[in-house]
C-alpha positions as CSV (number, residue, x, y, z in Angstrom):
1,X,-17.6,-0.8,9.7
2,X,-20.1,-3.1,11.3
3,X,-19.8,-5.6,8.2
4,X,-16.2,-6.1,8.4
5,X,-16.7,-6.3,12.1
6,X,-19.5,-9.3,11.5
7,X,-17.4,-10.6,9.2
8,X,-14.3,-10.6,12.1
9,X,-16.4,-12.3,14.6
10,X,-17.3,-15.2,12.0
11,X,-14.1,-15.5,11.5
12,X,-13.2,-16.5,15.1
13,X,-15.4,-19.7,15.2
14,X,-13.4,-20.9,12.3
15,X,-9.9,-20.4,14.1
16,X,-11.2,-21.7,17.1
17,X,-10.4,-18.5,19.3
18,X,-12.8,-16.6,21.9
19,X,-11.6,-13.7,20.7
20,X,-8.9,-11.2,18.6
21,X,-7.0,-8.6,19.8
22,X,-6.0,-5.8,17.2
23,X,-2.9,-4.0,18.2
24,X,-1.8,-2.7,14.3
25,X,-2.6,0.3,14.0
26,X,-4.0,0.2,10.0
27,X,-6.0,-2.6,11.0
28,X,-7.7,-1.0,14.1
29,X,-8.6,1.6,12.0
30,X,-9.9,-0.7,9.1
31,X,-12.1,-2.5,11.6
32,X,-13.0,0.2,14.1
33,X,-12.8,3.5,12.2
34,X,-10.4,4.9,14.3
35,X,-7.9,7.1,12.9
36,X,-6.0,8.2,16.4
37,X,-3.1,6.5,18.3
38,X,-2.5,4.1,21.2
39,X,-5.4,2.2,20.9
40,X,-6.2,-1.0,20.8
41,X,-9.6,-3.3,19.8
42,X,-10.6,-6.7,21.1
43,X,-13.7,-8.6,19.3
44,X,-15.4,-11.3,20.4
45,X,-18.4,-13.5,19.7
46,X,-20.4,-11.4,22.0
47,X,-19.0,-8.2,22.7
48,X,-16.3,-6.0,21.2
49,X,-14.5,-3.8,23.1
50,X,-12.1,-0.2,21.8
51,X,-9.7,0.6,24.2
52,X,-8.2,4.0,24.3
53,X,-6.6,6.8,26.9
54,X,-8.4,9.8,27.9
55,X,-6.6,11.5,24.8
56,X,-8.3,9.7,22.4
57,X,-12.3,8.9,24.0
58,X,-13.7,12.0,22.8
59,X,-12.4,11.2,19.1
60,X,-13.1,7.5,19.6
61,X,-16.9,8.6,20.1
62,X,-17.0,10.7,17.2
63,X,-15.4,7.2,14.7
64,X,-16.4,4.0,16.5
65,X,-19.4,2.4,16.3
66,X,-20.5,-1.2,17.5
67,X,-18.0,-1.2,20.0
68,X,-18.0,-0.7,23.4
69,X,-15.5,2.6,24.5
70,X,-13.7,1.8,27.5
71,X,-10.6,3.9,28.5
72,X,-7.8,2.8,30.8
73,X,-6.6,4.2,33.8
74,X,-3.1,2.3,34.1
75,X,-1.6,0.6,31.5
76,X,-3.6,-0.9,28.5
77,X,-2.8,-4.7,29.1
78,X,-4.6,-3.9,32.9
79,X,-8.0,-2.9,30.3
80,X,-7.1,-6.1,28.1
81,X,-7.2,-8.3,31.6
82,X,-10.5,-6.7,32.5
83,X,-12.1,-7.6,29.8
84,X,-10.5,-11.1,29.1
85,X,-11.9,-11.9,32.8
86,X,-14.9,-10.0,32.6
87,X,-16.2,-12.2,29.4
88,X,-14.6,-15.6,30.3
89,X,-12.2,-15.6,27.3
90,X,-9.9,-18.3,27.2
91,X,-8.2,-18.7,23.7
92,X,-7.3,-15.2,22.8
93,X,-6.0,-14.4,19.3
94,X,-3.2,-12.0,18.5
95,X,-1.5,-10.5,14.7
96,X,1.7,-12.9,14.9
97,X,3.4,-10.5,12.5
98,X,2.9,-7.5,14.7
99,X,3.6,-7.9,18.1
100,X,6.9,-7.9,19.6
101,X,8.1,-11.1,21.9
102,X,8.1,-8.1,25.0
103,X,4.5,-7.9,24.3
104,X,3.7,-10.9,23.8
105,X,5.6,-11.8,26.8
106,X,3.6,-8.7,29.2
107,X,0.4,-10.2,27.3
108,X,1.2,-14.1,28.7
109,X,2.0,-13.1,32.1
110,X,-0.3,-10.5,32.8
111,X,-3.3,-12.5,31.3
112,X,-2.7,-16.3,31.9
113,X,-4.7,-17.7,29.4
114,X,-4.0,-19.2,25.8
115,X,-2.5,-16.5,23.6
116,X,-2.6,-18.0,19.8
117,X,-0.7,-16.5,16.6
118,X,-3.0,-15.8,13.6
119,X,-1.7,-14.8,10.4
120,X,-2.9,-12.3,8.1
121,X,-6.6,-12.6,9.7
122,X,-7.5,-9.2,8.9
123,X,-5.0,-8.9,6.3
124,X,-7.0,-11.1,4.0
125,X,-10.2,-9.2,5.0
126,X,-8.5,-6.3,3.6
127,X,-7.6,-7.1,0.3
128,X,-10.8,-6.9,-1.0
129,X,-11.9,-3.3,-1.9
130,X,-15.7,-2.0,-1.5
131,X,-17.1,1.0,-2.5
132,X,-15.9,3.3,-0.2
133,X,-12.5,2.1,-0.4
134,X,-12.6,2.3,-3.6
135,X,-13.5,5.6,-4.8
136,X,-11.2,6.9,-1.8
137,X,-8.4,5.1,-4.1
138,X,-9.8,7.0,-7.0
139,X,-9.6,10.3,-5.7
140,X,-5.9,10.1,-4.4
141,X,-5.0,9.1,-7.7
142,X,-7.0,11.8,-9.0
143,X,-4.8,14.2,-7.2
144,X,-1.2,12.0,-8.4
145,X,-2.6,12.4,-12.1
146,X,-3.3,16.1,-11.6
147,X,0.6,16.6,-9.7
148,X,2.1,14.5,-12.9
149,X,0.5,16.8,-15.2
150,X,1.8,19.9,-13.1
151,X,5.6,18.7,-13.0
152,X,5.7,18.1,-16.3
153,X,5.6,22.2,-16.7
154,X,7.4,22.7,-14.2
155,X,10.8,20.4,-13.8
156,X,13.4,22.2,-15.5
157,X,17.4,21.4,-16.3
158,X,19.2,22.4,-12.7
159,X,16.7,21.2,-10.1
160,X,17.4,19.3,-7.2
161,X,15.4,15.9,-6.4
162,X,14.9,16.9,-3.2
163,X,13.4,19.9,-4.0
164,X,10.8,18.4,-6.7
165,X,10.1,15.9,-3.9
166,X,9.1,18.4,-1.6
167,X,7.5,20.7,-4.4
168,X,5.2,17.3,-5.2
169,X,4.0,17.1,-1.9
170,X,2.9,20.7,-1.5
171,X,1.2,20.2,-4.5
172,X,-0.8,17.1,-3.3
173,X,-2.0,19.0,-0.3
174,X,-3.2,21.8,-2.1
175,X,-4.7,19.4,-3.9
176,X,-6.8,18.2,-0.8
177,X,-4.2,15.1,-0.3
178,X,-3.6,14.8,3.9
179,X,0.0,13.6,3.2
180,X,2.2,12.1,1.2
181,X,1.5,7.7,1.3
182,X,5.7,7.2,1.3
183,X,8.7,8.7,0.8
184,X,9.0,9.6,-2.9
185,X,11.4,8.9,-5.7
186,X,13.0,10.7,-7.9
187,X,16.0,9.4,-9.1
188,X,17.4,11.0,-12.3
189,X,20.6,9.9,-14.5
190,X,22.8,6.9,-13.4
191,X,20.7,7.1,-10.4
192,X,17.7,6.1,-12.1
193,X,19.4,2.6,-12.0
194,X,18.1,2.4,-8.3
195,X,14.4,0.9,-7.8
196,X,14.1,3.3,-4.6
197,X,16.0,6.2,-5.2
198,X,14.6,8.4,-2.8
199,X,15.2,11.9,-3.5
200,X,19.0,13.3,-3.3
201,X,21.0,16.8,-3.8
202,X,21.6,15.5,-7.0
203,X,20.5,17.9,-9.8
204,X,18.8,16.9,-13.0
205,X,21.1,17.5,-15.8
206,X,20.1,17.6,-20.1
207,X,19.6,13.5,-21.1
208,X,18.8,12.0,-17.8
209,X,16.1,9.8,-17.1
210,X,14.2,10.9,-13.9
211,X,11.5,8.5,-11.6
212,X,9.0,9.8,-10.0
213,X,7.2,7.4,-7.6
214,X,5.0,9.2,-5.7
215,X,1.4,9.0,-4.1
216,X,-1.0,10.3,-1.3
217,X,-3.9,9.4,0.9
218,X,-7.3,10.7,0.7
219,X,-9.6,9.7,3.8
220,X,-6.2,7.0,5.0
221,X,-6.0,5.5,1.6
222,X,-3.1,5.6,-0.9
223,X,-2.4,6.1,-4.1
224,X,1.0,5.4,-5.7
225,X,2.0,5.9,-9.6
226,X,6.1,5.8,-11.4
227,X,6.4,7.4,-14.5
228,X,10.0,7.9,-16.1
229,X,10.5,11.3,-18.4
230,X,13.9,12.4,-20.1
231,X,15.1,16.0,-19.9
232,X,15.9,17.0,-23.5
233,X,16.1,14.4,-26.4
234,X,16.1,10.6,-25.6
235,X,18.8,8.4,-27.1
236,X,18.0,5.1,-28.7
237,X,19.3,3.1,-25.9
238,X,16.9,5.1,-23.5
239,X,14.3,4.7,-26.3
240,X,14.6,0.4,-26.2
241,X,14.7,0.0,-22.8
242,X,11.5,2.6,-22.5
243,X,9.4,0.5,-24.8
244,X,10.2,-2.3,-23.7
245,X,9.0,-1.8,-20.0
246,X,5.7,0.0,-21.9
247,X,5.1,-2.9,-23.5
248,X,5.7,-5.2,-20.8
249,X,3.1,-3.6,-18.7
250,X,0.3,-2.8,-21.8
251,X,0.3,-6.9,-21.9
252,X,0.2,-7.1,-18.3
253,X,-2.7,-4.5,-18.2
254,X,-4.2,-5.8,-21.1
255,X,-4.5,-9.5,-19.6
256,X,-4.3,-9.1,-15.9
257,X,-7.8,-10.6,-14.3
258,X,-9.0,-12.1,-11.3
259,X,-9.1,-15.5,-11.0
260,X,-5.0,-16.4,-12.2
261,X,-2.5,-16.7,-9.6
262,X,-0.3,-14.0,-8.5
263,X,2.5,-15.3,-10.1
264,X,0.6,-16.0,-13.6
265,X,0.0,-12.0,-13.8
266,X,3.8,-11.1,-12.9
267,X,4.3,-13.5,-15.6
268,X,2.7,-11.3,-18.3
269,X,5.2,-8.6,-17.5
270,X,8.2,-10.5,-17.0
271,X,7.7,-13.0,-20.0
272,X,8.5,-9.7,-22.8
273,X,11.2,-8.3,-20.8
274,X,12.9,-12.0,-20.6
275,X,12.5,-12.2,-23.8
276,X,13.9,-8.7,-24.7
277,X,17.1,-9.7,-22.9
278,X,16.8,-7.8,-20.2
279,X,15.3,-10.1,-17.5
280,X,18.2,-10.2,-15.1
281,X,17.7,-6.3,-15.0
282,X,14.1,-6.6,-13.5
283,X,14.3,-7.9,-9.5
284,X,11.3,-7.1,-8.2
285,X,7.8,-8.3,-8.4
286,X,5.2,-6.9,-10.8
287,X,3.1,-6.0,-8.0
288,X,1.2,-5.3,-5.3
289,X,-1.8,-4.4,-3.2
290,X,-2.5,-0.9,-2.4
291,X,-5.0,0.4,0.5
292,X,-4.5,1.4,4.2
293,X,-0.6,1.0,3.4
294,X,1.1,1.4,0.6
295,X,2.3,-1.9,0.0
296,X,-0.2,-4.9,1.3
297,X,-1.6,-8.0,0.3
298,X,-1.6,-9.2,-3.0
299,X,2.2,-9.6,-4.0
300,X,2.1,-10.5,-7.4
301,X,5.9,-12.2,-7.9
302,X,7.6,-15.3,-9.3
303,X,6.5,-17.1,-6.5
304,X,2.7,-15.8,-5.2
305,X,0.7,-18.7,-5.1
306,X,-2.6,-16.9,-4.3
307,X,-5.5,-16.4,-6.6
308,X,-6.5,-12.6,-7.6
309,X,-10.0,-11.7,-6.7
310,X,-12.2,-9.5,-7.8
311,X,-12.1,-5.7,-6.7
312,X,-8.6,-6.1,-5.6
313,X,-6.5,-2.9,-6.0
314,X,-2.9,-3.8,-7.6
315,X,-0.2,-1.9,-8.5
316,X,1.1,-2.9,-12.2
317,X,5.0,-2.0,-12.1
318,X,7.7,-3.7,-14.6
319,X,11.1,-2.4,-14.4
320,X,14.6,-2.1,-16.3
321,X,17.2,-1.1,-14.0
322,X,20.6,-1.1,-15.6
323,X,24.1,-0.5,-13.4
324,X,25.6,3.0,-14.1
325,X,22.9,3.9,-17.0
326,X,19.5,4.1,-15.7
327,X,16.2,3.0,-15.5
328,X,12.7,3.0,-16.3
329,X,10.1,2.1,-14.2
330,X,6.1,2.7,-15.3
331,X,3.5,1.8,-12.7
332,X,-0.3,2.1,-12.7
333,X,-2.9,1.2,-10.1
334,X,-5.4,-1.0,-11.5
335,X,-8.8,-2.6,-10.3
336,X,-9.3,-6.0,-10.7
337,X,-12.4,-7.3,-12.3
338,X,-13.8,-10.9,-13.7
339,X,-12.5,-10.0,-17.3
340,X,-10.1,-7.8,-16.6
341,X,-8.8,-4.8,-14.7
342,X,-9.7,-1.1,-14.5
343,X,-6.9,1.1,-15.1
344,X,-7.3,3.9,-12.2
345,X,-3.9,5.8,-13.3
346,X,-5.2,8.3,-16.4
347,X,-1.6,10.0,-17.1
348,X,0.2,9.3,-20.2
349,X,2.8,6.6,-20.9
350,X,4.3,7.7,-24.0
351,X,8.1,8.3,-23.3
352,X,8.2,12.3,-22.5
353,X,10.5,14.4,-23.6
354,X,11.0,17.3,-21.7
355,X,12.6,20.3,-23.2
């Protein structure tokens, strides 16, 4: 923690502010530790300061580390003032995409100083994966591989999705998962045609296609994996539109690297479907970053700009969603690398049949 927390405070000379205040919840964890509630972190040059209630301080000594615990007796923006005065901070940043204008608008009067927007600050810190991170990605994948391989013996003709959703999750706990990193899909028959399809009283009937998109967290970090089965024998239209999305992401896979632009590796997806004739039946982007939250920076779409670094974490997840048929979805979590990617997702991609 004391890296990213060096690497914070260098940050802060560049934009020109005294200090940042960290109300987002992910990120106070991601730069404190911290895995409570109602808390709050401000760094500065100097000093860095974690403020908490009397819930949280005991907790709070047991996870931070290079800050200085300091608990509130009134309202947190009294424990902001104090130590905005206390340390002569005058230019004092704040996550523009978080906070609401009521807080800003406490924050301004209460403090009296210059409050300045910064985008994605920690954000872009977060992108990048290190070891830790990583191998926590690893092993909540671990336990979405092992679940997969589970429900593929245990779905049968009759179920409910809502009761496979909730089956899944109890599985991942047993698992060691410490919940669930969304709301899952499953989506089976003409309802596969929905790109989140959460989980309905529908029940799977003989020829449907059923999604699952599904994940957990290990140690606050997510996995998240699709696969698409049929129940029984798969015709040849399911069969087309099946390979096609598995070949769409084996070139994607195959050629994704760091070092192209976001939209260059949706591209390697998108190209093969377009081609197949299907391209108005894939909306969404290939892709995106997976950590904290399920869905963070990189976006890899028609439009992403950005260039893909090494040890990134993406998610690799071409579509074909067709209006009263269904659809297919396959998705893997990858690791980007400098001449290629690491595929972290180990279960098959072979169109299933389940009988």
């Amino acid at each position: 923690m004391n890296c990213r927390l060096n690497i914070l405070k260098s940050l802060l000379k560049e934009r020109e502010i005294d200090a940042f205040l960290i109300l987002k919840p992910v990120n106070v964890t991601y730069i404190t530790g911290f895995t409570g509630d109602d808390s709050v972190a401000i760094i500065s040059r100097d000093v860095s300061a974690f403020i908490t209630d009397s819930r949280y301080v005991e907790q709070a000594q047991d996870e931070v580390s290079g800050l200085e615990i300091l608990q509130y007796k009134y309202t947190m923006n009294d424990a902001i003032k104090e130590f905005v005065d206390k340390f002569n901070i005058k230019r004092l940043g704040f996550e523009e995409d978080f906070i609401t204008y009521a807080q800003y608008s406490s924050l301004h009067k209460k403090l009296c100083i210059d409050l300045i927007p910064q985008k994605n600050l920690i954000e872009d810190m977060r992108k990048i994966k290190d070891d830790s991170e990583i191998e926590n990605i690893k092993k909540a994948q671990y336990i979405t591989d092992e679940t997969f391989k589970y429900f593929l013996s245990y779905i049968k003709i009759g179920m409910e999705e809502k009761y496979i959703a909730v089956e899944m999750e109890y599985y991942m706990k047993k698992l060691g998962a410490e919940e669930k990193s969304f709301d899952f899909i499953v989506a089976s028959g003409k309802r596969s045609s929905l790109p989140h399809g959460k989980a309905s009283n529908k029940k799977i009937e003989y020829g449907d296609f059923v999604i699952f998109d599904f994940g957990c967290k290990v140690n606050g970090y997510c996995s998240d994996m699709t696969r698409t089965i049929v129940m029984g024998k798969a015709s040849d239209k399911q069969k087309e539109i099946y390979n096609i999305v598995l070949e769409a992401q084996m070139n994607a896979i195959n050629n994704l690297k760091s070092g192209i632009k976001e939209c260059e590796g949706d591209n390697l997806a998108r190209k093969i479907i377009n081609d197949k004739g299907y391209g108005k039946y894939f909306g969404h982007s290939l892709g995106h970053g997976v950590g904290l939250e399920i869905h963070e920076a990189p976006l890899m779409g028609t439009l992403g700009q950005n260039i893909l670094q090494p040890n990134m974490v993406v998610t690799v997840e071409p579509g074909i969603y067709i209006y009263d048929f269904g659809g297919v979805r396959i998705e893997d979590m990858v690791l980007l690398k400098e001449g290629g990617v690491i595929d972290l997702t180990n279960s098959p991609k072979h169109l299933i049949e389940v009988n």
